[in-house]
C-alpha positions in Angstrom: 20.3 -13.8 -1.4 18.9 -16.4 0.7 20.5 -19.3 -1.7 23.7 -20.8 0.3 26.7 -19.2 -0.6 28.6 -22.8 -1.2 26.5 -23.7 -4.3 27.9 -22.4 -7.2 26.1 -20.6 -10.8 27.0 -23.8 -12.0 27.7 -27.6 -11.6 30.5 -29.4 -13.1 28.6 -30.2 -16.2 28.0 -26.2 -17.3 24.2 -26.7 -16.3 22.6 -24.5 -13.8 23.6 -25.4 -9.5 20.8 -25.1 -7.1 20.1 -26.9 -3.6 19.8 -30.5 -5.6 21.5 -32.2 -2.3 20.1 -32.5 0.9 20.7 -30.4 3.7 20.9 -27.2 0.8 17.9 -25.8 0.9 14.8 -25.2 -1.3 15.6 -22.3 -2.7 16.4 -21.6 -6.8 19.4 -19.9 -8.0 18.8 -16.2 -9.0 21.0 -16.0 -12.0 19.1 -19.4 -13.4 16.4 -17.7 -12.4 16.9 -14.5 -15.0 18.5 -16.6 -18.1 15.3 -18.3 -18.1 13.4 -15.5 -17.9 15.0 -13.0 -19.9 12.5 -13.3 -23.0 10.0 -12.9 -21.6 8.1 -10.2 -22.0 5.5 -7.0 -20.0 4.2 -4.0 -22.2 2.1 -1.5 -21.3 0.4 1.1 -23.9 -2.2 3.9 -22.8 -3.2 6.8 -24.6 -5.1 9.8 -22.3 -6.4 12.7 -22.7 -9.6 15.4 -22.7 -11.3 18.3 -24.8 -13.3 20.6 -23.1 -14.8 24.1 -24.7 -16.8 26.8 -22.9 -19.3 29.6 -23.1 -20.0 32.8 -21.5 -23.3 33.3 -21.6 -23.3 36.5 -20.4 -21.0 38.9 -18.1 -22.3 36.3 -14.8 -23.6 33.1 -16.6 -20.9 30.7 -18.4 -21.1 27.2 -19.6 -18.7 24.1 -19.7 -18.0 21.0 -21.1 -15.7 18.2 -20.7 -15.0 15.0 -22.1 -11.7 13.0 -21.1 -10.9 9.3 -22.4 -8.3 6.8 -20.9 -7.5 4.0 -23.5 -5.4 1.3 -22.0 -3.6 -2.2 -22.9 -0.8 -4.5 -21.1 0.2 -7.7 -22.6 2.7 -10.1 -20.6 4.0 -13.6 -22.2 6.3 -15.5 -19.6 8.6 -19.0 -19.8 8.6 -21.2 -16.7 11.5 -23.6 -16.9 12.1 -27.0 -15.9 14.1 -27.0 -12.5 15.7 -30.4 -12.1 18.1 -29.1 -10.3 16.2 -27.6 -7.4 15.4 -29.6 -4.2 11.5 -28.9 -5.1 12.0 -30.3 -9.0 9.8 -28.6 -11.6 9.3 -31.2 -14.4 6.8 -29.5 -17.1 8.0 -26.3 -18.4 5.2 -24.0 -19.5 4.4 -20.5 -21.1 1.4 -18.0 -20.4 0.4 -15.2 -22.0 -2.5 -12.3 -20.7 -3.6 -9.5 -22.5 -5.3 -6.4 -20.7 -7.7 -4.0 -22.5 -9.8 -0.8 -20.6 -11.6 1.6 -21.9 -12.9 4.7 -19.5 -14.6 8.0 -20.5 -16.3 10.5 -18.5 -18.3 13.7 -19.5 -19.0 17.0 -17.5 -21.2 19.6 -17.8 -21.1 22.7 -15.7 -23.2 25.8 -15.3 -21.0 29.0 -13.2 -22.9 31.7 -11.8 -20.3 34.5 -10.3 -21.8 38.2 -9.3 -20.7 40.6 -6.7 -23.3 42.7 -4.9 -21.4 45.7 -3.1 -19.5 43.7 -0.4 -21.5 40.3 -1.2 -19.4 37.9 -3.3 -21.4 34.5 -4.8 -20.0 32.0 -7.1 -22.3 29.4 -7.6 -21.9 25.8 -9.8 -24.3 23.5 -11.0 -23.1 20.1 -13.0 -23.7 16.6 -14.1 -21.4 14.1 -14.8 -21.5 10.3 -16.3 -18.3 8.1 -16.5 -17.9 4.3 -17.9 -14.9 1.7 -17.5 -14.9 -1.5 -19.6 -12.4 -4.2 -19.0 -11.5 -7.4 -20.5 -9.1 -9.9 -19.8 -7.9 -12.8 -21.5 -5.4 -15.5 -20.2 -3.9 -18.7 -21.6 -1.2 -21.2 -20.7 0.3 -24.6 -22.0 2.7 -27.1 -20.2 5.4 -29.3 -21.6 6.6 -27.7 -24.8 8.3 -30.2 -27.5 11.1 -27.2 -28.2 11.7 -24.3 -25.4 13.0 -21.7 -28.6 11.9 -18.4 -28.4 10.1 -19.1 -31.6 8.5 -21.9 -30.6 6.3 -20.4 -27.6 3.0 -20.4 -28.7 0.2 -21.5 -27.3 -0.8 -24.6 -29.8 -1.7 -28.2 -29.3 1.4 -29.2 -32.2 3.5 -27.7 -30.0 3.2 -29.1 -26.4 0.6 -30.9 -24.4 -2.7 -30.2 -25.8 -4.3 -31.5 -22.9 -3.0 -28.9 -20.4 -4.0 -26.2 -22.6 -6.3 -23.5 -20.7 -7.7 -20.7 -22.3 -9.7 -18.1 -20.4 -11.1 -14.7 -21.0 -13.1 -12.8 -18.0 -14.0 -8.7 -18.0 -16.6 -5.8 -16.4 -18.5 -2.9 -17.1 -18.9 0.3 -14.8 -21.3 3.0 -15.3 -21.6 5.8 -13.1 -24.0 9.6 -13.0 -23.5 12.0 -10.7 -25.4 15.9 -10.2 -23.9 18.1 -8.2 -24.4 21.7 -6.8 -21.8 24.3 -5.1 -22.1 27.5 -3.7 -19.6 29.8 -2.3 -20.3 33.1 -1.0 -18.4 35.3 1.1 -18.9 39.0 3.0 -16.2 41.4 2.3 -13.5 38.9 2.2 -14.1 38.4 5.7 -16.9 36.1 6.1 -16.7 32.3 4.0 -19.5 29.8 3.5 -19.4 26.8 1.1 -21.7 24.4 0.7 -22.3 21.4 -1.3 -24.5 18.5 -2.2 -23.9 15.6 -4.9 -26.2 13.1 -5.6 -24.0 10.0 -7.0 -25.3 7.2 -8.6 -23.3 3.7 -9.4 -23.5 0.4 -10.8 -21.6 -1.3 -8.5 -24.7 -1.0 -6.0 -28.1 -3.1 -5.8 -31.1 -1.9 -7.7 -32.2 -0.3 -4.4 -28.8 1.9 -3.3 -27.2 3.0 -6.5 -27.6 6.4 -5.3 -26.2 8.1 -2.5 -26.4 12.1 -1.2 -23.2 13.6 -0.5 -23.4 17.0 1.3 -20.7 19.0 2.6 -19.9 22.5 4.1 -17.3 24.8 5.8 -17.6 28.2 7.3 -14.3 30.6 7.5 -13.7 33.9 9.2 -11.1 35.9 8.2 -9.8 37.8 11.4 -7.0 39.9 9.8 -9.8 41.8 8.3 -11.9 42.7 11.1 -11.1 46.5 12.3 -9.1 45.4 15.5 -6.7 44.3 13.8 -6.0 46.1 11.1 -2.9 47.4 10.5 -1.6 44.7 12.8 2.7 44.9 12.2 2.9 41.0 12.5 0.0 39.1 11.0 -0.7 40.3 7.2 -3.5 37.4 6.8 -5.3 35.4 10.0 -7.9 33.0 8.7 -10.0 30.1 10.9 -11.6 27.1 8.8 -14.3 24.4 10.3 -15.7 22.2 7.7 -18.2 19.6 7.9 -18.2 16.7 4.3 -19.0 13.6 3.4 -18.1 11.1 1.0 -18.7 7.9 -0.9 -16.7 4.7 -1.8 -18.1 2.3 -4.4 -14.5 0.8 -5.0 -15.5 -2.7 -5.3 -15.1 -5.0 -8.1 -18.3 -4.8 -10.7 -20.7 -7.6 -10.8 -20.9 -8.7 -7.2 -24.6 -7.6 -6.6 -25.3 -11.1 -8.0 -24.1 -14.6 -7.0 -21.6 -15.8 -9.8 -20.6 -19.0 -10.8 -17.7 -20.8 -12.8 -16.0 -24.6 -13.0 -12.9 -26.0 -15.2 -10.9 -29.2 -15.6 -9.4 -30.5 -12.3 -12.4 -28.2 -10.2 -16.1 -29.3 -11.5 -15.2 -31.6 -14.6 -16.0 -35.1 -14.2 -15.6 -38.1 -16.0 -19.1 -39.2 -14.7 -19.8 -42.3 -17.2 -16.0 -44.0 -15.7 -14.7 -43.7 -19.6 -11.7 -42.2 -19.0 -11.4 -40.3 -22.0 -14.7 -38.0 -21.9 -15.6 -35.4 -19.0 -19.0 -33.5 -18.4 -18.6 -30.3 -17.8 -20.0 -28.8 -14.1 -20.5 -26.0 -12.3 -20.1 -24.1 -8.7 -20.6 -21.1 -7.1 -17.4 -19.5 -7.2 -19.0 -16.3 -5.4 -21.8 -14.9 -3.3 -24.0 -12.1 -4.2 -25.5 -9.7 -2.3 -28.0 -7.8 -4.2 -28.2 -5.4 -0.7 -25.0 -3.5 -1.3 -24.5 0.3 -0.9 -22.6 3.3 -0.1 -19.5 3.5 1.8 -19.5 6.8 3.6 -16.7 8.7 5.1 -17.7 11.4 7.3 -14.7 13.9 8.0 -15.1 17.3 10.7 -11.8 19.4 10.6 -11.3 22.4 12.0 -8.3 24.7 10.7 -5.7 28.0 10.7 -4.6 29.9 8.0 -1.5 32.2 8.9 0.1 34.8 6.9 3.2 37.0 9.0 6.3 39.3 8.4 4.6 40.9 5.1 4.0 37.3 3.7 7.7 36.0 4.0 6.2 33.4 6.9 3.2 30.9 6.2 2.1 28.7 8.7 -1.5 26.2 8.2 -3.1 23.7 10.7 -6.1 21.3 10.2 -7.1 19.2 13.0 -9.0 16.5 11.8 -12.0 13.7 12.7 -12.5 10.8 9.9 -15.5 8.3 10.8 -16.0 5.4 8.0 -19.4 4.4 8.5 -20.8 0.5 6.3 -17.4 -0.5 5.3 -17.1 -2.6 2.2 -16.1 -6.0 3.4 -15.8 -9.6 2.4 -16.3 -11.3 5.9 -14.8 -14.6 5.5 -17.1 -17.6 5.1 -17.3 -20.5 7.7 -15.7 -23.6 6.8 -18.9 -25.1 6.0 -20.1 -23.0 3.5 -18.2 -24.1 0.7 -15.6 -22.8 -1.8 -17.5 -19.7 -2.7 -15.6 -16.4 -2.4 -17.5 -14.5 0.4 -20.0 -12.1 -0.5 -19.3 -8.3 0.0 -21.3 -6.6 2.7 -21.7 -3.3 4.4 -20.4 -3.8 8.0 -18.0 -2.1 10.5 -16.8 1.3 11.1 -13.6 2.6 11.4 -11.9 6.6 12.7 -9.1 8.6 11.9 -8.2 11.6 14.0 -5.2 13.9 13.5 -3.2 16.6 13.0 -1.8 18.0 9.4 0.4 21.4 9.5 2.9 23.0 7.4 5.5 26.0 8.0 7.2 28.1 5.2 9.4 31.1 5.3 11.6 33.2 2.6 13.7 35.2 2.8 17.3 36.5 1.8 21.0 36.7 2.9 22.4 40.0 1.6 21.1 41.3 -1.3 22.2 38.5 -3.9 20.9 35.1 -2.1 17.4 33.8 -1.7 16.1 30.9 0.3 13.1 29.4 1.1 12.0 26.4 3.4 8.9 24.9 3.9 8.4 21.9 6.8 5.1 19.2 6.6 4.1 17.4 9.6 1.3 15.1 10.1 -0.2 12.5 12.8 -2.6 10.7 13.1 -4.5 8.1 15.2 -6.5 5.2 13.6 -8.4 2.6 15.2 -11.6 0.2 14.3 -14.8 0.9 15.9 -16.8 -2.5 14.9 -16.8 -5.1 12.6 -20.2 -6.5 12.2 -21.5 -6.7 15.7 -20.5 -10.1 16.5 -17.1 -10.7 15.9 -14.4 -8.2 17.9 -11.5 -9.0 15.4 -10.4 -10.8 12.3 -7.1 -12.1 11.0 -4.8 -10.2 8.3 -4.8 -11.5 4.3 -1.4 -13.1 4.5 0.0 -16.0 6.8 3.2 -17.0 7.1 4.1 -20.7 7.7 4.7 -20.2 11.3 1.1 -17.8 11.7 -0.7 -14.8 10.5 1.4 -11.6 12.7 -1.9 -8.9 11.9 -4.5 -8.7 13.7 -7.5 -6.0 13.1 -9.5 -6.0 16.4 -12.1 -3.4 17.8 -10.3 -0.6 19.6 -6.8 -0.7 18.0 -5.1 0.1 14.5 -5.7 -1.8 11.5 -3.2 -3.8 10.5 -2.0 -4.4 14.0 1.0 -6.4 14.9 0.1 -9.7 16.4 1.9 -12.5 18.5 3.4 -13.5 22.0 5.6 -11.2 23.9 9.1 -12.0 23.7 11.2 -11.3 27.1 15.0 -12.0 26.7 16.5 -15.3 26.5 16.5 -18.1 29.0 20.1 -17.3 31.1 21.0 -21.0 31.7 19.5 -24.1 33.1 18.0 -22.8 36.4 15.6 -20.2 34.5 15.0 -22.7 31.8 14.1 -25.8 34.1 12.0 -22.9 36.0 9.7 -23.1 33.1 9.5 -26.9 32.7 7.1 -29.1 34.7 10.0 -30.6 35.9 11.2 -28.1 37.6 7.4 -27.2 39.1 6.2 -24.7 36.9 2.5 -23.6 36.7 -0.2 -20.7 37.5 1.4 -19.8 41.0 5.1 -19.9 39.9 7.3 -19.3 37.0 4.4 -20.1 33.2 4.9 -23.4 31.9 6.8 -23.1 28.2 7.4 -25.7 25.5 10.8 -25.8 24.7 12.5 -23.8 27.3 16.6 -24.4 27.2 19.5 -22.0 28.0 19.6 -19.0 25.0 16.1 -19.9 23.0 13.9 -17.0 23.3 11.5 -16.7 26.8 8.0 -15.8 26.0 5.6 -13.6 28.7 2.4 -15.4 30.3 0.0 -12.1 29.6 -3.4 -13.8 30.6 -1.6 -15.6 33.4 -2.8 -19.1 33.3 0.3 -20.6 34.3 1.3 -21.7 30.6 2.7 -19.8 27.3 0.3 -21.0 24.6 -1.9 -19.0 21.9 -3.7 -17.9 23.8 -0.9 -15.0 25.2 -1.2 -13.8 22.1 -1.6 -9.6 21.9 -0.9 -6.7 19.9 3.0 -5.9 19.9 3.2 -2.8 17.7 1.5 -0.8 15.2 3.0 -0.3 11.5 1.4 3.7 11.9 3.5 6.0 12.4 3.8 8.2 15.3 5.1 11.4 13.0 5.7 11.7 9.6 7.4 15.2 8.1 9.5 16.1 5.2 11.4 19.3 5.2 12.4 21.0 1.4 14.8 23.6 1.4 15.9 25.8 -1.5 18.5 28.4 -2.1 19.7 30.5 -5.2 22.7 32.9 -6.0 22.6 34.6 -9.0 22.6 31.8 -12.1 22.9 29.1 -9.3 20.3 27.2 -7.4 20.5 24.3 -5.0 17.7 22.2 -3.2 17.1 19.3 -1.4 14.1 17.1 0.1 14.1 15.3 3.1 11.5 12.8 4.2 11.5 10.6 7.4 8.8 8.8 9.7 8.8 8.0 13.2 7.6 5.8 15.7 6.1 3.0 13.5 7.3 -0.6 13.5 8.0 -3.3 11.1 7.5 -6.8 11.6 10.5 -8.6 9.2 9.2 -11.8 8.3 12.9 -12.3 6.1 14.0 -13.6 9.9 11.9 -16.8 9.5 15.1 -17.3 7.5 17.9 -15.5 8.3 17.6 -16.1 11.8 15.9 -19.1 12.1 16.8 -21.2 9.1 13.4 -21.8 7.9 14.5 -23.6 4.7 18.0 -24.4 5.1 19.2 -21.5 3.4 21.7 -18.3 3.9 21.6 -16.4 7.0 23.0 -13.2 8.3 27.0 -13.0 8.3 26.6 -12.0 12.4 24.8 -15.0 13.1 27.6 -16.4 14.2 29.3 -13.9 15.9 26.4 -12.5 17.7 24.3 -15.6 18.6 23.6 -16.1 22.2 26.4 -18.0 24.4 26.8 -18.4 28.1 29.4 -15.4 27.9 27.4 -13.5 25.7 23.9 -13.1 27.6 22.8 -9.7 25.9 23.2 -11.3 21.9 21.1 -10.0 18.8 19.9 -13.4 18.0 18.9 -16.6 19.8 21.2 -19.6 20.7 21.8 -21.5 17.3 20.2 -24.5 18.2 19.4 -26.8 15.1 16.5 -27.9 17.4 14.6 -25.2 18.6 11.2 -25.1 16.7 10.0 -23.1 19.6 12.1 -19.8 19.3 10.9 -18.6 15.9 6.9 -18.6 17.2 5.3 -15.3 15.5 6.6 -12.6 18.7 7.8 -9.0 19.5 11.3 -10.9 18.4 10.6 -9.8 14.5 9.6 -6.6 15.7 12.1 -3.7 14.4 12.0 0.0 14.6 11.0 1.5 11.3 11.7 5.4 12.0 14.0 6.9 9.3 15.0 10.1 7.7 15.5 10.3 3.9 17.6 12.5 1.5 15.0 12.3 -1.1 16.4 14.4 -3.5 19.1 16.9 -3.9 19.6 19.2 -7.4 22.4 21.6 -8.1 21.2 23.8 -11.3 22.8 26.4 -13.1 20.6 28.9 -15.0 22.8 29.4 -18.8 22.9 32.7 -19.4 21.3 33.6 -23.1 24.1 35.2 -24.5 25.8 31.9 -24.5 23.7 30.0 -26.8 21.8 32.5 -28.8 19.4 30.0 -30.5 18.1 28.7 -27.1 16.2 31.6 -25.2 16.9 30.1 -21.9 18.5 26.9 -20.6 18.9 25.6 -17.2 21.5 23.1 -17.1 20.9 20.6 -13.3 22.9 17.8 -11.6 20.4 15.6 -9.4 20.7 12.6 -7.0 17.7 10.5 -5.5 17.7 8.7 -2.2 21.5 9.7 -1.5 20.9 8.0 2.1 18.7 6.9 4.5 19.5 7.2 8.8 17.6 4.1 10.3 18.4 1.9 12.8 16.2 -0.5 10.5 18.5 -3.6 10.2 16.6 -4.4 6.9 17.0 -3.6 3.2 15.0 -0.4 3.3 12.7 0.8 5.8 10.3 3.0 3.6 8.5 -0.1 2.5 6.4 -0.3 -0.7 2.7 -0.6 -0.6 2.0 -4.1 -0.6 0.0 -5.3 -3.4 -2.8 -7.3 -1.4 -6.7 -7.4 -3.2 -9.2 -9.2 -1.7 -13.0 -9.6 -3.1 -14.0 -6.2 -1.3 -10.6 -4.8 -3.8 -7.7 -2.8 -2.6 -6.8 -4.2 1.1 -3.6 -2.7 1.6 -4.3 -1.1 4.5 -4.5 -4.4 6.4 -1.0 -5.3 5.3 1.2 -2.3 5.8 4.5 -2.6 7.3 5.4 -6.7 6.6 9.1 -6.8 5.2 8.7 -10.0 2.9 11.9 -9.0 1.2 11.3 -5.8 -0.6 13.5 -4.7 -3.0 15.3 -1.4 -1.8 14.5 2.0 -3.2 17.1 2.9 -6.5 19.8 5.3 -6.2 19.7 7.8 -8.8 22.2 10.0 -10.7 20.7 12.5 -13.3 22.4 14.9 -15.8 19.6 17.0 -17.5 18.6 20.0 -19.3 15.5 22.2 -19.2 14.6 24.8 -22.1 12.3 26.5 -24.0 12.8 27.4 -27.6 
């Protein structure tokens, strides 16, 4: 997409076309692109499952056991052409292959105690449980093969450059034990406790905090049973919920209790002796230890409502919720001093959550043949960090961009915060743009001083007013969390028909779309939007979408509010028309149900982008899954499928 559209699949000699001449661009043509790559090769086998048997013991006492496995493998083999075509040449070709192997199991045993004494009720559980996860991993790769036939990519020194072979192999072990207690007891269906304690233990953690206690409990009063209100004509059920838990995190890569270490060609292999034809192998530390490492807790208070009305036809529930993440498991970075090492993992920082989650359903009919049903989610929330590690107020996101990193996460706001200068319209012509020059006497008393400024390139705010738009105006400029986010499913059926749909939208959250670095701004010489042209600033066109196209403004595409969008949407998810065959049709199926469905039939978004329900972004750091600091970044995402499906359902 971003290739210009005046280079063609291919060039006058029936080879591949790419941005070979200047002024072009760097990027690689797409079709090229999948001829290439169209042996090669992902699979991806896993076999699941569990047995379990259990004993009654007696009519209050029963027993339980479980075991459940998880075998999995993955394999991937790739080609990487030679691309003398492109602008950036590739000139070695090279294959890699990886193969993934895991095996988990984990094993429960439970004890259940359930007795009822007059109008006492008591269900109590007592268990242990033990889990392990092995993986092993194995890579290898090879440059300049003699023949680039599908037969021909192996991995062998006849059959390319022995020299560049690499061959690696890395993997971990996880063990985990756990004991665990519940017990639930409740007063004439009226009055609820629950409690529970576990006592976790895990080998991700230092000889000295593997384990970690885990208790929890809630309370409930059921109001609809209390004698004033019974026989209330509204409310069949009335039930209020406060609950106290908390929990633990160990997800952290294995091994990292200890410092580790590692070296290869072209890192800590050295000809030391000046042969030129042998190397001594050496070795760094690729990664510090830190044998201190425990628990991350999460520490959640909600408080809720349970509400049955109009005989059960009407449900409405509400939890209001306070989530505080106490010794976050972090990988501070390392100053620039202390080496290459990957920064250890340590405890530090908390974080909160606070917010809102409700849902509403009713059912009812419309004469006597038609049923419906609806049932609408909400939820908000507010997050923001509460320290880091005492010393340091903010850090950077995992991901820069050429022209800056745009997330911030800084004491007091959301993570994952949007971060850059303040964009405020356009220079309108000379006048305003000299304003900001020292030339025309800008400074801390007047109009802020700003590199750059001409008539239609974007004007930037002074927020610390210093006189002078630099870094250091730098602030948050929106939040990738969204305000609101709902979904609303709706069903209706008429004798053997039934229809139903699923919306899904969000609101109030922003997106920060990096793909304007080039379709705005030109970053690479490449394709831009069709409406660049037409709706670029002018003299006579002051209010534009875009900047003045100016071949030399550098100063214009600065990380700002400018690649801020709105990224509210609403969704048809899904929509299904079914028809229920009756039996007499087909008298060797018992029942059929024949359905028509479409997914993501449209999306309403003022979101100039491909798709404003963004993927997850897959972003691991040392610490593991950091997605949370990287939420809302359009890097080019490819756009959720629209699907048609004809299907049947039986049983026979």
């Amino acid at each position: 997409m971003l290739l210009q559209p005046i280079i063609p699949v291919h060039d006058i000699g029936g080879y591949f076309a790419s941005g070979k001449a200047p002024g072009l661009g760097n990027q690689s043509n797409p079709l090229a692109y999948a001829w290439w790559r169209k042996d090669d090769r992902s699979t991806n086998d896993r076999l699941f499952g569990n047995v379990f048997g259990g004993l009654d013991l007696n009519k209050r006492l029963g027993f339980k056991s479980r075991l459940g496995f998880n075998l999995a493998q993955s394999a991937f083999s790739g080609f990487t052409p030679t691309t003398p075509e492109n602008h950036e040449v590739n000139s070695t070709n090279q294959i890699t292959e990886n193969n993934r192997q895991s095996t988990d199991w984990d094993w429960s045993n439970t004890l259940t105690y359930v007795a009822t004494f007059d109008r006492h009720n008591i269900n109590v559980l007592v268990g242990q449980a033990a889990y392990q996860g092995t993986t092993r991993f194995m890579t290898g790769s090879i440059n300049g093969l003699l023949s680039t036939a599908v037969d021909s990519r192996y991995i062998q020194d006849a059959l390319a450059s022995a020299a560049s072979k690499n061959v690696s192999s890395s993997g971990s072990l996880a063990k985990g034990l756990s004991v665990f207690g519940k017990a639930d007891y409740n007063f004439a269906s009226r009055y609820y406790l629950s409690l529970t304690v576990r006592r976790d233990g895990s080998s991700r953690f230092g000889p000295t905090h593997q384990w970690g206690t885990f208790p929890a409990f809630s309370v409930g009063w059921r109001l609809s049973q209390e004698p004033f209100l019974a026989g209330n004509p509204f409310f069949s059920n009335i039930m209020l919920r406060v609950g106290y838990g908390v929990t633990g995190n160990q997800q952290i890569p294995s091994g990292r209790i200890v410092s580790q270490f590692g070296g290869g060609t072209g890192d800590t292999f050295y000809d030391i002796g000046g042969t030129g034809t042998t190397i001594v192998p050496g070795f760094r530390q690729t990664a510090l230890g830190n044998a201190d490492l425990k628990w991350e807790e999460n520490k959640s208070v909600n408080v809720g409502v349970d509400l049955d009305f109009l005989e059960g036809r009407g449900n409405f529930t509400a939890d209001l919720y306070r989530r505080t993440t106490d010794n976050l498991l972090f990988d501070p970075p390392n100053p620039a001093t202390a080496g290459l090492a990957a920064p250890a993992i340590v405890n530090i920082g908390k974080m909160k959550n606070t917010g809102i989650d409700f849902a509403f359903s009713y059912r009812g009919t419309l004469g006597e043949a038609t049923f419906w049903s609806m049932t609408f989610t909400g939820s908000h929330y507010k997050n923001y960090i509460v320290q880091i590690d005492g010393s340091h107020d903010f850090f950077y996101g995992p991901i820069a961009t050429r022209f800056g990193n745009q997330i911030i996460n800084q004491v007091g706001s959301p993570i994952g915060s949007f971060y850059g200068l303040v964009a405020d319209g356009y220079f309108r012509d000379a006048a305003d743009a000299n304003a900001h020059l020292p030339v025309g006497g800008c400074g801390p008393n007047t109009t802020p001083c700003q590199d750059g400024a001409a008539p239609g390139r974007i004007r930037f705010k002074d927020v610390n007013g210093d006189g002078l738009i630099s870094l250091a105006d730098r602030t948050i400029i929106g939040s990738p969390h969204p305000d609101f986010t709902g979904g609303l499913d709706l069903s209706l059926r008429r004798g053997a028909w039934d229809l139903s749909i699923t919306l899904f939208g969000t609101h109030g959250n922003k997106i920060f779309d990096v793909q304007k670095e080039f379709y705005v701004f030109d970053e690479f010489n490449n394709n831009v939007r069709k409406d660049l042209l037409t709706d670029s600033w002018t003299p006579t066109h002051q209010n534009a979408k875009y900047p003045i196209l100016d071949a030399n403004d550098s100063f214009s595409s600065q990380i700002s509010s400018y690649y801020l969008e709105d990224g509210s949407y609403l969704r048809l998810r899904t929509l299904q028309i079914g028809y229920t065959v009756p039996p007499a049709w087909i008298r060797w199926i018992p029942a059929a149900r024949v359905y028509l469905q479409a997914e993501n039939l449209f999306t309403i978004t003022g979101y100039p982008g491909l798709d404003p329900a963004l993927p997850a972004a897959n972003v691991n750091g040392p610490a593991g899954d950091i997605r949370d600091q990287y939420r809302g970044v359009d890097r080019g995402s490819y756009p959720a499928n629209r699907t048609i499906t004809v299907g049947i359902s039986t049983t026979f």
